[in-house]
TORPA-4810 file (N, C-alpha, C, O; in nm, 3 decimals):
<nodes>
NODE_1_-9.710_-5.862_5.061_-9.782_-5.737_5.043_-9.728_-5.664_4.920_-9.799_-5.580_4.864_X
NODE_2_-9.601_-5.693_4.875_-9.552_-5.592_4.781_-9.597_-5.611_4.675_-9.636_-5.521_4.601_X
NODE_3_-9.600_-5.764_4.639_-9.653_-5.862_4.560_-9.842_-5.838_4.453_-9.894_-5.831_4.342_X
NODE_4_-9.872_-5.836_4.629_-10.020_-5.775_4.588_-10.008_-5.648_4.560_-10.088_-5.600_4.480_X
NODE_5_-9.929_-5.584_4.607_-9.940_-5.448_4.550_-9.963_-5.395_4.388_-10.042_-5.330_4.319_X
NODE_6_-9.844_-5.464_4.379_-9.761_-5.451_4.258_-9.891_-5.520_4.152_-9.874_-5.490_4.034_X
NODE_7_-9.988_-5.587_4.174_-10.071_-5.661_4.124_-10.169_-5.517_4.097_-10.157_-5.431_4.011_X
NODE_8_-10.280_-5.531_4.218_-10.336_-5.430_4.234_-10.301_-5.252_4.195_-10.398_-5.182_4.166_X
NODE_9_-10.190_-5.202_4.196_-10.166_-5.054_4.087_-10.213_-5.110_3.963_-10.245_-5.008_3.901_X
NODE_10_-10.238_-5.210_3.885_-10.240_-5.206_3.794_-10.354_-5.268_3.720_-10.364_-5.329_3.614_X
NODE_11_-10.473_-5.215_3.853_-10.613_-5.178_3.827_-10.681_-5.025_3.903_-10.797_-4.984_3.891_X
NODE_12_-10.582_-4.969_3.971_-10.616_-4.887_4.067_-10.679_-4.766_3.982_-10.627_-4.715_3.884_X
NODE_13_-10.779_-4.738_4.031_-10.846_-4.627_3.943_-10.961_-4.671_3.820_-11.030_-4.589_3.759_X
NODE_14_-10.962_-4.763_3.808_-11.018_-4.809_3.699_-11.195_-4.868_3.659_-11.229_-4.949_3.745_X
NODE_15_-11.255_-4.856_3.601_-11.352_-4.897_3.624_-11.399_-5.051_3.600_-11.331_-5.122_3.525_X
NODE_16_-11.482_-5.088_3.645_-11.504_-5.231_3.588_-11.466_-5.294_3.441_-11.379_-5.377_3.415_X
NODE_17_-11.549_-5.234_3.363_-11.517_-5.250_3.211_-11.360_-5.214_3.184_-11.305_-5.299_3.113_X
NODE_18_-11.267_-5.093_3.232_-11.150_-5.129_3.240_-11.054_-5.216_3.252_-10.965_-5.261_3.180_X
NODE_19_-11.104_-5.233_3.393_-11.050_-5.369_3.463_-11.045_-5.514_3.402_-10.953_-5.593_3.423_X
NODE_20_-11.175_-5.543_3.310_-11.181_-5.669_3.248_-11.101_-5.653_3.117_-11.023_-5.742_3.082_X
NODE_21_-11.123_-5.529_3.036_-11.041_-5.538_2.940_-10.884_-5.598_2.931_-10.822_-5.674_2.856_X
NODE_22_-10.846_-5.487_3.106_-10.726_-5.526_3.111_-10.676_-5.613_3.149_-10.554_-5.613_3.158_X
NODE_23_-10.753_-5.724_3.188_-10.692_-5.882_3.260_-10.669_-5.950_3.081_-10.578_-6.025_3.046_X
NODE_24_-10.793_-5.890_2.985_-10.772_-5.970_2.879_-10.677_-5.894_2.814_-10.619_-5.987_2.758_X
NODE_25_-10.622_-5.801_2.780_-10.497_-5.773_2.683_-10.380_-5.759_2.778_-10.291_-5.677_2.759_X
NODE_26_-10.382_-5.845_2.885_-10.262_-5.847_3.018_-10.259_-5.976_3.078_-10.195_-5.989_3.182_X
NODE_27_-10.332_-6.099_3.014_-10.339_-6.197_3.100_-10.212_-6.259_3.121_-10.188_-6.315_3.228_X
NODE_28_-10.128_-6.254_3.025_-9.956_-6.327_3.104_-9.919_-6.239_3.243_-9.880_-6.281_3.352_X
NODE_29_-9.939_-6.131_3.207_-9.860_-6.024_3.347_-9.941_-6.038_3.505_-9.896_-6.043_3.619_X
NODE_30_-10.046_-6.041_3.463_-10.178_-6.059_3.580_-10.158_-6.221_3.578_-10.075_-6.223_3.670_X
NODE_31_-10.165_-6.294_3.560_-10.116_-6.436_3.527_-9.993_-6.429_3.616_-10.002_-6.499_3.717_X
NODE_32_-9.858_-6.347_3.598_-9.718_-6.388_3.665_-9.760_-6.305_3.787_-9.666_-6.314_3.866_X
NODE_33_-9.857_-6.227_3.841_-9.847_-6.132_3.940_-9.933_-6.224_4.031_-9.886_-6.245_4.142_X
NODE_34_-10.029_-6.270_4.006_-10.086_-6.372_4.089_-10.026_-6.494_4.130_-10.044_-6.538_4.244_X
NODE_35_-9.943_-6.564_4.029_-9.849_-6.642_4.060_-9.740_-6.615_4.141_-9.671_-6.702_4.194_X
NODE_36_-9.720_-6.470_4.154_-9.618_-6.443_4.308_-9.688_-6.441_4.441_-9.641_-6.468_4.552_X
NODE_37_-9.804_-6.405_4.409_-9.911_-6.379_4.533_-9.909_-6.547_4.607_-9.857_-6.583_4.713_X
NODE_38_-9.969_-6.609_4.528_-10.002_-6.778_4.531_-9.821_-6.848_4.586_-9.817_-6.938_4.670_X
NODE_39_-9.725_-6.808_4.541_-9.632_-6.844_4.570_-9.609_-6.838_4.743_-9.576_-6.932_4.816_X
NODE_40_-9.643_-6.667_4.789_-9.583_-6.637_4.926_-9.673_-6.710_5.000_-9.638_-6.791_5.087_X
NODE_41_-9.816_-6.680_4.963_-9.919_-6.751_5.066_-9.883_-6.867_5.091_-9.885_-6.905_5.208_X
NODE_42_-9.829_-6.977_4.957_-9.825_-7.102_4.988_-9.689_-7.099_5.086_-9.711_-7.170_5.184_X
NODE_43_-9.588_-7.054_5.089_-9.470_-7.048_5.136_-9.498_-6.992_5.312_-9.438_-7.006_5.418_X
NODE_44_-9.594_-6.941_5.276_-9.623_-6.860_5.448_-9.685_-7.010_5.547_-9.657_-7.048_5.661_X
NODE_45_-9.774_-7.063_5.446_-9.872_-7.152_5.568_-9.796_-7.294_5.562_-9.842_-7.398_5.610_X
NODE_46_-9.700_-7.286_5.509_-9.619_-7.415_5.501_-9.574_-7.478_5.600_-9.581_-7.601_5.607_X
NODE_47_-9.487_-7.354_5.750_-9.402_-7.442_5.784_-9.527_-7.439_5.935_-9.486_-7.499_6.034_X
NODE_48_-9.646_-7.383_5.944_-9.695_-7.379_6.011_-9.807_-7.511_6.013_-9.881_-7.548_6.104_X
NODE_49_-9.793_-7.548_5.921_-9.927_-7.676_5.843_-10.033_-7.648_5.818_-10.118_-7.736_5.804_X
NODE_50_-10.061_-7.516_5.803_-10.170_-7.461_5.747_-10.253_-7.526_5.594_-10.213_-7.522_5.478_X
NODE_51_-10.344_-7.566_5.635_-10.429_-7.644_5.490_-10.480_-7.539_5.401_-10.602_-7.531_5.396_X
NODE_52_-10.391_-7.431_5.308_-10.472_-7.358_5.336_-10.612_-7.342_5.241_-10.693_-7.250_5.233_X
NODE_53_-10.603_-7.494_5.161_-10.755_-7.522_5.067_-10.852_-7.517_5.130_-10.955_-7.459_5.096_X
NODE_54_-10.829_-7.599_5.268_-10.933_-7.622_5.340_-10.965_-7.475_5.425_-11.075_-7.421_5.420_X
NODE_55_-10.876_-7.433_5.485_-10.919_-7.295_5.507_-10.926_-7.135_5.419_-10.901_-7.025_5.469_X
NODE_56_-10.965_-7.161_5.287_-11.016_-7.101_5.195_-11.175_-7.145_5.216_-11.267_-7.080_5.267_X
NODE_57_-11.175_-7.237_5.176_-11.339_-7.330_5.228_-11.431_-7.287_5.301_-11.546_-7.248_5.282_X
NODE_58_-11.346_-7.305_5.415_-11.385_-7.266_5.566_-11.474_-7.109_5.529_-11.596_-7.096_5.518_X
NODE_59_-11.346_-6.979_5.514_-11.345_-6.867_5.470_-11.487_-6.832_5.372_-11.572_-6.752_5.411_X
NODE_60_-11.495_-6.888_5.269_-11.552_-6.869_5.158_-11.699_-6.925_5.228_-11.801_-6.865_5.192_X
NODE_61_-11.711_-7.023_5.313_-11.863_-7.073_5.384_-11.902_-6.931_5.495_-12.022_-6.908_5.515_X
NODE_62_-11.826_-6.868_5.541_-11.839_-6.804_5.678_-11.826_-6.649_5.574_-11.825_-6.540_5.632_X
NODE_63_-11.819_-6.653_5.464_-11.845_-6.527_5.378_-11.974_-6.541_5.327_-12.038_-6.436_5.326_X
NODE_64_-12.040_-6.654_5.279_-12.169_-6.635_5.190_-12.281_-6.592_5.339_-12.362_-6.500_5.328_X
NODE_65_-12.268_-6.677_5.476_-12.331_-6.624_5.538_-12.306_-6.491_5.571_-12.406_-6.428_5.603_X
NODE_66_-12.210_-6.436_5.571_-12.195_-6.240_5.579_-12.211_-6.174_5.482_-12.239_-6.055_5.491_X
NODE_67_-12.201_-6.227_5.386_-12.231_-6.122_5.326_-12.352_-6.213_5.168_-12.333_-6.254_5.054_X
NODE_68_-12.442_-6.202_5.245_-12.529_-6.349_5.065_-12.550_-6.248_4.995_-12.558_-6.125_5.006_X
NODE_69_-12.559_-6.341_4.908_-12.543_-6.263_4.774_-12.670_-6.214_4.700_-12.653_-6.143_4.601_X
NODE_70_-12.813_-6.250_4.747_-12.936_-6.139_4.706_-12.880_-5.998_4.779_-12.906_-5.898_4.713_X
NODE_71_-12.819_-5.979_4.886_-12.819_-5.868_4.951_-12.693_-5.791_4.881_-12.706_-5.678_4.832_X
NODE_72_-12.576_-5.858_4.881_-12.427_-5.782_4.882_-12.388_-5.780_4.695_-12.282_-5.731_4.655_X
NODE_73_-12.482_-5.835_4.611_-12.407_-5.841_4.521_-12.416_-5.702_4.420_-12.524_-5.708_4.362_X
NODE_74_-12.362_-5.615_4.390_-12.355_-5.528_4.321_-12.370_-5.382_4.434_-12.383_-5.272_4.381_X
NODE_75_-12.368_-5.391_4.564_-12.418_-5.306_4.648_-12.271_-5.335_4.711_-12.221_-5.447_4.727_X
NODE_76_-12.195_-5.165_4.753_-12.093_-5.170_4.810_-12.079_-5.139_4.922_-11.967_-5.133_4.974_X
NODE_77_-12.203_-5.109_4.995_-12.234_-5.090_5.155_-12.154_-5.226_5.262_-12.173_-5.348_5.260_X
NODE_78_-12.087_-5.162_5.325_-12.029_-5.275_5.445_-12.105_-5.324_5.477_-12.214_-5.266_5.477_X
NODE_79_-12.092_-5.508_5.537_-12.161_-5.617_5.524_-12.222_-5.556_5.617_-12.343_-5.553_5.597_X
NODE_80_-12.167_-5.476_5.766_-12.311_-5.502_5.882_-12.375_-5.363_5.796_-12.396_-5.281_5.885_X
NODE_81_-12.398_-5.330_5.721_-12.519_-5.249_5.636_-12.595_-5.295_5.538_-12.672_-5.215_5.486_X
NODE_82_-12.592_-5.419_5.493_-12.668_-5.453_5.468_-12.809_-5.536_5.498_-12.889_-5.556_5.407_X
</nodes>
């Protein structure tokens, strides 16, 4: 969590067009901050045997049905509102 944190302040407030600017004149730092993120997750589902490609997969199938994307994309209404 600190990890993501520490990631996330450093879009907080910002607007879209912000936000992209700043991945591009920040991509080593956003680059090493995601690479801590990716580190714990992998370290978390390890000793449990968690796949966790395959349950990204999983995740990412059981998201397009909640939330598809003619309905949710650019619209920030919670999924059961749309």
């Amino acid at each position: 969590m600190l990890e993501a944190g520490e990631l996330l302040e450093r879009f907080q407030l910002k607007k879209t067009e912000e936000t992209e600017e700043y991945i591009q004149t920040h991509k080593t730092a956003v680059g090493k901050e995601s690479a801590d993120i990716l580190y714990h997750i992998l370290l978390l589902s390890h000793d449990p045997k968690i796949d966790i490609s395959e349950t990204f997969k999983k995740k990412i199938g059981k998201n397009r049905v909640k939330h598809p994307i003619e309905k949710a994309k650019g619209n920030r209404a919670k999924y059961t509102e749309l």
